[in-house]
C-alpha positions as CSV (number, residue, x, y, z in Angstrom):
1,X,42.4,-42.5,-59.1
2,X,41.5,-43.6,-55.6
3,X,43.6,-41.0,-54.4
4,X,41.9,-38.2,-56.1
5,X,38.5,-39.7,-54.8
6,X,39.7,-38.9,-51.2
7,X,40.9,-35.7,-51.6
8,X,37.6,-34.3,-53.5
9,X,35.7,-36.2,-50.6
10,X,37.3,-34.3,-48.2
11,X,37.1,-30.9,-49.4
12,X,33.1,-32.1,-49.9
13,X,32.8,-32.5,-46.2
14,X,34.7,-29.8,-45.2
15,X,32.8,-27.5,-47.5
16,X,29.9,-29.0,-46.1
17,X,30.9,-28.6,-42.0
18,X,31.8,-25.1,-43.5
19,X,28.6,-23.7,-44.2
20,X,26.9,-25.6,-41.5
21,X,29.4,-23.6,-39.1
22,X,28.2,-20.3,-40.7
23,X,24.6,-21.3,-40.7
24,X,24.6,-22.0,-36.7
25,X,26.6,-18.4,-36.8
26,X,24.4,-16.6,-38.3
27,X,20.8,-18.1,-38.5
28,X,21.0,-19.7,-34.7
29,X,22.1,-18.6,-31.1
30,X,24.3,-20.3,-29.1
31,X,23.2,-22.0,-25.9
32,X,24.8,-19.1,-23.9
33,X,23.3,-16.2,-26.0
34,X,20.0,-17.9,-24.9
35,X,20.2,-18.3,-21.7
36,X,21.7,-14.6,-21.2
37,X,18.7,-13.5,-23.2
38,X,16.4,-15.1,-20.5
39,X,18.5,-14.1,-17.8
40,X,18.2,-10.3,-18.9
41,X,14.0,-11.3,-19.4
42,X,13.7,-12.8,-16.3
43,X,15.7,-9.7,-14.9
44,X,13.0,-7.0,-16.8
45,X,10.1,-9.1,-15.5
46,X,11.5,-9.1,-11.7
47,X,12.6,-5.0,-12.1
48,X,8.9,-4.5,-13.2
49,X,7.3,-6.2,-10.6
50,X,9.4,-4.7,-8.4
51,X,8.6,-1.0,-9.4
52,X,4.7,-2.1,-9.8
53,X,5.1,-3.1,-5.6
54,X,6.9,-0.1,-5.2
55,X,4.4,2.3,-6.2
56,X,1.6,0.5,-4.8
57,X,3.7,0.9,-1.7
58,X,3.8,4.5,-2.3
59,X,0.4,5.0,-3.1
60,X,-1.1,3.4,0.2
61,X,1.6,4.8,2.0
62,X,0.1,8.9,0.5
63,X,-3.7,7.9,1.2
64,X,-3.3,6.4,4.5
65,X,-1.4,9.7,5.3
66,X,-3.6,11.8,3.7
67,X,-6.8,10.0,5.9
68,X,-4.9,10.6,9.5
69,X,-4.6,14.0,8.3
70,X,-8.0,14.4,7.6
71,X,-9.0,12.3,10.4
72,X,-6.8,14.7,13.0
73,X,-8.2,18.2,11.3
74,X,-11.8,16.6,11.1
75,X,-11.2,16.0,15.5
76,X,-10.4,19.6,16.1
77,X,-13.5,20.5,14.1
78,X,-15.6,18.3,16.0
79,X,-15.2,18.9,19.6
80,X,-11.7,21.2,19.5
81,X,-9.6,17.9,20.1
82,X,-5.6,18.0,19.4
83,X,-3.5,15.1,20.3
84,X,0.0,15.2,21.0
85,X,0.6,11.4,20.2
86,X,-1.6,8.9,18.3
87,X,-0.8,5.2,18.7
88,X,-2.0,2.6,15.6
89,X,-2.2,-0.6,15.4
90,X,-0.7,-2.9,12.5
91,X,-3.2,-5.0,13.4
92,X,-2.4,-8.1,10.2
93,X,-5.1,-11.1,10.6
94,X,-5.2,-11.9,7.1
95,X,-8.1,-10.0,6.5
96,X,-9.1,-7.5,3.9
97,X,-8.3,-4.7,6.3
98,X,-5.2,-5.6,7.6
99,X,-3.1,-2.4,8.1
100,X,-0.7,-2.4,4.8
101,X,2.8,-3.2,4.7
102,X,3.5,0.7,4.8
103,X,5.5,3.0,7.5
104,X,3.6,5.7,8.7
105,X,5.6,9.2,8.7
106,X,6.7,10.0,12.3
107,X,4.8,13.3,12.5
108,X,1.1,14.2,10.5
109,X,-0.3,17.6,11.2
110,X,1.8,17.8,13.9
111,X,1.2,15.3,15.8
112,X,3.4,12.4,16.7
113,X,2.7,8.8,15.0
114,X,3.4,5.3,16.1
115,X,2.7,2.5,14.7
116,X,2.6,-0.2,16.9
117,X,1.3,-3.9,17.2
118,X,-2.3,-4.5,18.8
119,X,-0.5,-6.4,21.6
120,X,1.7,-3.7,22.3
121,X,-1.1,-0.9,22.1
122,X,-3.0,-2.8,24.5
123,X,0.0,-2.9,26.9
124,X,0.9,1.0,26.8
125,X,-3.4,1.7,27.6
126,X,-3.2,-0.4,30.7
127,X,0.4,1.3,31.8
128,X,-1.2,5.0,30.7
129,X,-4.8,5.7,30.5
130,X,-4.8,8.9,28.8
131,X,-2.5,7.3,25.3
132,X,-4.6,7.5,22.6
133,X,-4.6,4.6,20.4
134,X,-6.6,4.1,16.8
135,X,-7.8,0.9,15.3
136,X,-7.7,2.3,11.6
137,X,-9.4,-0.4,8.6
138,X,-8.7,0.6,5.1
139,X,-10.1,-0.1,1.4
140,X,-8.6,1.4,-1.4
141,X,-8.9,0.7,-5.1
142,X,-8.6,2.7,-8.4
143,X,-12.1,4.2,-7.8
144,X,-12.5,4.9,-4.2
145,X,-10.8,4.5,-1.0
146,X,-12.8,4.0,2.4
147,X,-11.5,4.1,5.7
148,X,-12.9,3.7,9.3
149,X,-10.8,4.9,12.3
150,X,-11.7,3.3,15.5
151,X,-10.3,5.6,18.6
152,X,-9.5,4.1,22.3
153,X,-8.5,5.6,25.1
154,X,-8.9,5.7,28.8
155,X,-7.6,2.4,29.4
156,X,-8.7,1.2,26.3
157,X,-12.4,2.6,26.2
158,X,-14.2,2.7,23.0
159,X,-14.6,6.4,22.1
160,X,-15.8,7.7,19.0
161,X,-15.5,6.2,15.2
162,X,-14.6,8.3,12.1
163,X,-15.7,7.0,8.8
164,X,-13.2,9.0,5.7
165,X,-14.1,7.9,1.8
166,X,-12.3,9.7,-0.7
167,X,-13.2,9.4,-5.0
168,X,-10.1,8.9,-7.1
169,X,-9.8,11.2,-9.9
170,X,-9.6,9.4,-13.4
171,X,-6.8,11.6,-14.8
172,X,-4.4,11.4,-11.7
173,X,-3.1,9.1,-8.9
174,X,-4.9,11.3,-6.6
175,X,-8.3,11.4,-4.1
176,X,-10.2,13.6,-3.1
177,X,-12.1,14.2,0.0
178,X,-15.6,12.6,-0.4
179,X,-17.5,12.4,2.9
180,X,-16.8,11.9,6.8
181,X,-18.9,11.3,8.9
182,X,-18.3,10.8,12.8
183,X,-19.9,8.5,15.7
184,X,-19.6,8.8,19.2
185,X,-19.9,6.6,21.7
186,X,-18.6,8.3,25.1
187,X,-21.3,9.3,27.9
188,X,-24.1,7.5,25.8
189,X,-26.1,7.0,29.3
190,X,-28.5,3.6,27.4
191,X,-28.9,6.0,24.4
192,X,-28.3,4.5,21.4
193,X,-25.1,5.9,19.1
194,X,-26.0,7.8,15.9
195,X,-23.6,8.6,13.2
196,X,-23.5,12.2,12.0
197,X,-22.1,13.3,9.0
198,X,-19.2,16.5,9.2
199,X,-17.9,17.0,5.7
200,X,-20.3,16.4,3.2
201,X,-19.9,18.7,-0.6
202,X,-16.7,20.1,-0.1
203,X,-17.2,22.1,3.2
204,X,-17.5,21.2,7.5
205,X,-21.2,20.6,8.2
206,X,-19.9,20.0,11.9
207,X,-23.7,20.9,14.5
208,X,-22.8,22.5,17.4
């Protein structure tokens, strides 16, 4: 009698560890399924951020580009100026307008671009007066982007200022030519500057 107690106690329990095994099968996850289902999450979340930085990246990088065109075309307009080389600072200060973390193409509307450091700006104006070298602030957002490009030259003389604003259009990642308007300070003689504007409505309004 005791003997058949046992054996239907035993074939209880392992009934019983039975269909606890199947139930952590099939209703549960291992600790390893978990953990590779947050390594793939974690992996999604880091690839997305990634691609988000990317194309911020690649956005700046086409608008900046797009403004030192304009910026170059809008020069000629004004007084028949072409550069050969233009020289801007990555000036970083932890300031709103800190140049982005973008590389400039080496050649816009052909003319050659560098992209130097302030310092090293400053050095190549003292070795050659005639480099032309471009403080150039930037705001851009999904509406609008503004820019202001400050110009040096002769040793590091304060020439003129260009002020570029583009609208962004609502059904593409792409802006359009607002306004410039241009500033100069060379041969002032105790006058005081005025700013002019030379693209207004979708045309030159450069006065000769």
């Amino acid at each position: 009698m005791s003997l058949s107690i046992n054996i239907l106690t035993i074939s209880i329990l392992a009934i019983g560890f039975s269909i606890t095994a199947c139930s952590n099968h099939m209703g549960g996850k291992s600790q390893a399924d978990k953990n590779m289902a947050g390594s793939l999450s974690t992996q999604k979340t880091n690839s997305a951020k990634t691609d988000s930085l990317t194309a911020d990246k690649n956005r700046l990088t086409k608008i900046y580009t797009q403004a030192i065109a304009e910026f170059i075309r809008a020069a000629y307009k004004t007084d028949k100026t072409a550069y050969d080389t233009l020289y801007f600072g990555k000036h970083i200060y932890g300031q709103p307008d800190d140049f982005p973390d973008i590389e400039l193409p080496r050649v816009i509307e052909k003319t050659q671009i560098r992209l130097v450091t302030p310092e090293v700006g400053q050095n190549k104006m003292n070795k050659q007066k005639s480099l032309v070298y471009v403080n150039m602030m930037g705001w851009v957002d999904n509406e609008k982007a503004e820019f202001i490009l400050v110009v040096f030259t002769n040793g590091g003389e304060h020439q003129y200022d260009y002020f570029i604003n583009y609208n962004a259009r609502t059904s593409a990642d792409i802006f359009e030519l607002d306004k410039i308007e241009f500033e100069n300070f060379r041969h002032l003689n105790g006058k005081k500057s005025k700013r002019t504007t030379i693209y207004d409505n979708g045309k030159y309004v450069v006065k000769k």
